[in-house]
N, C-alpha and C positions, 0 to 999 in steps of 0.2 A: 536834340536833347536825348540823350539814355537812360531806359528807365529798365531798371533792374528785377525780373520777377523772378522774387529767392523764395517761391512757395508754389506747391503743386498746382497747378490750371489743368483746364482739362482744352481742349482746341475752340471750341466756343469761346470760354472765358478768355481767352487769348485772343481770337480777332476783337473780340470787343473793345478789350482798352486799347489793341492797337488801331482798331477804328477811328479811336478819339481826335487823333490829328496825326496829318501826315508828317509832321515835324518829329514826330517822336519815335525813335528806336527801340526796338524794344530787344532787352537780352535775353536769353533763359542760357542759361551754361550747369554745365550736370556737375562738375567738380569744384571741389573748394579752391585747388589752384587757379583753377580759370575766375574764380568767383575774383579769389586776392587781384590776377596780374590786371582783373578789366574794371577795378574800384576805383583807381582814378580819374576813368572817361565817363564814370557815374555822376548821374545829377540824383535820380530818385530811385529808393529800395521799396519795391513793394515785398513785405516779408519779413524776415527775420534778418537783422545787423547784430553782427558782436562787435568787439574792440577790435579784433586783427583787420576787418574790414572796414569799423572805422577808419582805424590809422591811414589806411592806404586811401580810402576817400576823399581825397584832395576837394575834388568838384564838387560833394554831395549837400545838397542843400533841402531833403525830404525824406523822410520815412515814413510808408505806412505801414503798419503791422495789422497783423490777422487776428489779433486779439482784443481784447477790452482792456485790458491789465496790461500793463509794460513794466513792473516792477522790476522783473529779470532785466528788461534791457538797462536799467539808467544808471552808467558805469559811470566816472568823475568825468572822463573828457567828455562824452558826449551829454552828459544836462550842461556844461559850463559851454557847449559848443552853441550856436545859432541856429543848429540845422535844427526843421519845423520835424516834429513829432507827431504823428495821429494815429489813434487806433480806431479799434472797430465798435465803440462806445456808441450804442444806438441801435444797434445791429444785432445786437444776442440778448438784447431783453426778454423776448418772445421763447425762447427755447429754456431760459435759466428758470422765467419764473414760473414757465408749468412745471418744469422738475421740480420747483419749489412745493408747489400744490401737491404735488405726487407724493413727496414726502412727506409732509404733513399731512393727508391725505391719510396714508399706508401707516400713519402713526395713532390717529385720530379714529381711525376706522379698524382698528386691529387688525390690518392688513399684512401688517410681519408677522405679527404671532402666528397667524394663519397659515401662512408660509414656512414658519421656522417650525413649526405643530402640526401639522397636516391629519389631525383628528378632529372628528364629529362631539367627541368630549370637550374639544374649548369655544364649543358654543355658547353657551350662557357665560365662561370667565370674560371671550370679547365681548360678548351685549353687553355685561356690567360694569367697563370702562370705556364705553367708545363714546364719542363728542361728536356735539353738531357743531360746525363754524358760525354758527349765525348769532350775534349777540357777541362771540367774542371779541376781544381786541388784540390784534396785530402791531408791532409795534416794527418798524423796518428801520433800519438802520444805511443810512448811503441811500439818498432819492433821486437818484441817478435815470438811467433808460429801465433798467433790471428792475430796481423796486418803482419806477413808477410803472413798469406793466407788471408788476409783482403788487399791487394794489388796485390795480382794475381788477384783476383774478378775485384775489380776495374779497373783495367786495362785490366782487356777483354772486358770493357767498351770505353776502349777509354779516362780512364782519367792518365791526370800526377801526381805522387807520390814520395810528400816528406815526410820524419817523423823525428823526433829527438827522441833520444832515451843515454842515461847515459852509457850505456857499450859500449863497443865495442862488434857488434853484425853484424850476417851475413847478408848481403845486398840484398837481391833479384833483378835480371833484368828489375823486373817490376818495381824497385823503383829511381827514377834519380836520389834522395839524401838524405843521412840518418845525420843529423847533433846532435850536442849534445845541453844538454839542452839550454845552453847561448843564443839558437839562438830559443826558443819554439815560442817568441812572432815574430819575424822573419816568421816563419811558421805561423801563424795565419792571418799576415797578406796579404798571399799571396793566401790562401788557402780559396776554394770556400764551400768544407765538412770539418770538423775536426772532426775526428777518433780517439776517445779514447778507447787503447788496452793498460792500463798502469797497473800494482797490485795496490794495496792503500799502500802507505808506509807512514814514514811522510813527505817527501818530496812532494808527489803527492796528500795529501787531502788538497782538497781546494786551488787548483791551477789553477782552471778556477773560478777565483775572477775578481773582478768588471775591473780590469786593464787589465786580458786579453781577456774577451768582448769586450773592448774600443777598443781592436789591432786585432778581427776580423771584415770581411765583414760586411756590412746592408744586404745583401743578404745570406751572409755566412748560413750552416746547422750543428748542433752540432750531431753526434751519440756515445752515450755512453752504452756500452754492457761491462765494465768491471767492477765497482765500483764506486756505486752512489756518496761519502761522496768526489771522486775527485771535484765533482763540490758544489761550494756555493751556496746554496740554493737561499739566498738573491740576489746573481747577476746574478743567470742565471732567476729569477723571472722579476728582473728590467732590463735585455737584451731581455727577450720576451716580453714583457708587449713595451715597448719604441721603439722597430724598430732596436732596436743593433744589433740586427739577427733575419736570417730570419725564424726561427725554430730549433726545437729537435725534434729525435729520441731517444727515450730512455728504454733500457729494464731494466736500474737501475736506480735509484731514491735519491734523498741524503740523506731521510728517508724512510724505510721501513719496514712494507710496507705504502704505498703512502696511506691519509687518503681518504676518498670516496669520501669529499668532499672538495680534493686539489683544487686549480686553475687551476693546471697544467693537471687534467684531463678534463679539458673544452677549452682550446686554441684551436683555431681550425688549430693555425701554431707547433701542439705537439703531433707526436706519441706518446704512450705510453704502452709496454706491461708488465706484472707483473713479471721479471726477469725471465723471461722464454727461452733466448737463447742461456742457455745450454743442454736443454730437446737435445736428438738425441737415435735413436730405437741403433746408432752404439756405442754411449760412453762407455757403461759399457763391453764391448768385449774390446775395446780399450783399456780401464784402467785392464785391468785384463792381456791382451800382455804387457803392459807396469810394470805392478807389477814382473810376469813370469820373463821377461828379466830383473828384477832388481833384483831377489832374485838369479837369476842363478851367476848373478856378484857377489852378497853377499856374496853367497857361495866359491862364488869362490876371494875373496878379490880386485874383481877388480872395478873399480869408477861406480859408480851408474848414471844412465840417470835422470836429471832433478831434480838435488840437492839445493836445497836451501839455500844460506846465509842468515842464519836465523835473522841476524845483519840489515841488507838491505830490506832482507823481500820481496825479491825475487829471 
């Protein structure tokens, strides 16, 4: 069987999966040519697939990707195809949701101003709006791997956590209550931060529109560390700009990347970092256990961890 690794390794990570079994070849090729003419003696891509290597994948019956999100990849031929889908869903919880903290954190703690101000004069303007998390409520959005360890966090803070979330999904102790979507605006308006840990599907871009600004906080705080195009541009401009909330955090952007001379990098109620809260020194060791224990199941024809309906688009 050939298994195709279309994403950087370093020599470690590489004898590892090819440890797995000796049945399995393993390719690495540096060119797109070589990538196209050896796609049809592929069985499994670890990595990035487009269409043009679709097409020629005759044999291909697996992708894993390095991601959590796969929304780039799910072109018509391949959701309507069989080939199994997985990403790294489980895997980057741990790095997305201390950025998460970080940025609430940095918002909560007047830790931009201080930065953006670098005077001993905005001493008393920070004390006079900065926030304990303890007693607030969080309200997450997508209870996934991300916000359920984006809810342990927060509540070693001291704050209460609700989230809605479309499946039926495992509850965490930290969390008082997981409800389904019907109740999103429910949650928004009870909730002090809201926590977007959601994929982009088409249900979810553009679901924080101008209606459910209206149904958060004037103080309320927006963090979004999973996929910028969930939020509208246009209303979360005219909820910062107006007093509708009282800030973002945001390591994604509805456009990116973000122009130099957005607005939204001069608020001074708006974290912003350039999607960077998936960097972690531990991901690619992670993603590489996680590929290991999927190709062992492969081989061995039993269900794969972290499969994806490629229909739903997560």
């Amino acid at each position: 069987m050939s298994v195709l690794l279309n994403l950087k390794l370093d020599g470690r990570q590489v004898h590892q999966i090819s440890s797995v079994s000796k049945d399995v070849e393993i390719l690495q090729l540096r060119s797109e040519g070589e990538i196209l003419e050896a796609m049809p003696e592929v069985h499994v891509v670890f990595g990035g697939l487009n269409d043009e290597m679709f097409a020629r994948g005759t044999n291909l019956r697996w992708v894993q990707v390095a991601s959590a999100g796969v929304d780039s990849m799910l072109f018509h031929e391949f959701v309507s195809s069989d080939v199994i889908l997985t990403s790294a869903k489980g895997t980057v919880g741990v790095h997305l949701a201390e950025h998460s903290m970080a940025l609430l954190l940095g918002l909560t703690r007047g830790i931009a101003t201080a930065i953006r101000k670098p005077s001993w004069d905005q001493r008393m303007p920070i004390r006079n709006v900065a926030w304990e998390l303890v007693g607030a409520t969080m309200g997450i959005i997508g209870l996934g791997g991300t916000g359920r360890d984006l809810a342990d966090r927060a509540h070693g803070f001291g704050m209460r956590i609700v989230a809605v979330d479309p499946e039926q999904v495992e509850v965490p102790e930290s969390v008082d209550a997981c409800w389904k979507m019907d109740r999103f605006h429910n949650l928004l308006e009870q909730s002090d931060v809201v926590a977007i840990c959601a994929p982009l599907t088409d249900e979810t871009e553009g679901m924080f529109d101008e209606q459910a600004f209206a149904r958060m906080q004037g103080h309320a705080l927006l963090i979004n560390v999973s996929r910028g195009k969930i939020v509208d541009e246009t209303a979360l401009m005219d909820a910062l700009e107006h007093g509708k909330i009282g800030g973002a955090g945001l390591d994604v952007t509805p456009q990116e990347p973000l122009p130099e001379d957005h607005p939204l990098w001069r608020m001074e109620n708006v974290i912003i970092t350039p999607h960077t809260a998936g960097g972690s020194p531990n991901r690619g060791d992670r993603l590489v256990d996680l590929f290991c224990e999927n190709l062992r199941r492969f081989l061995a024809d039993r269900p794969l961890l972290g499969v994806i309906d490629k229909e739903k688009g997560y």
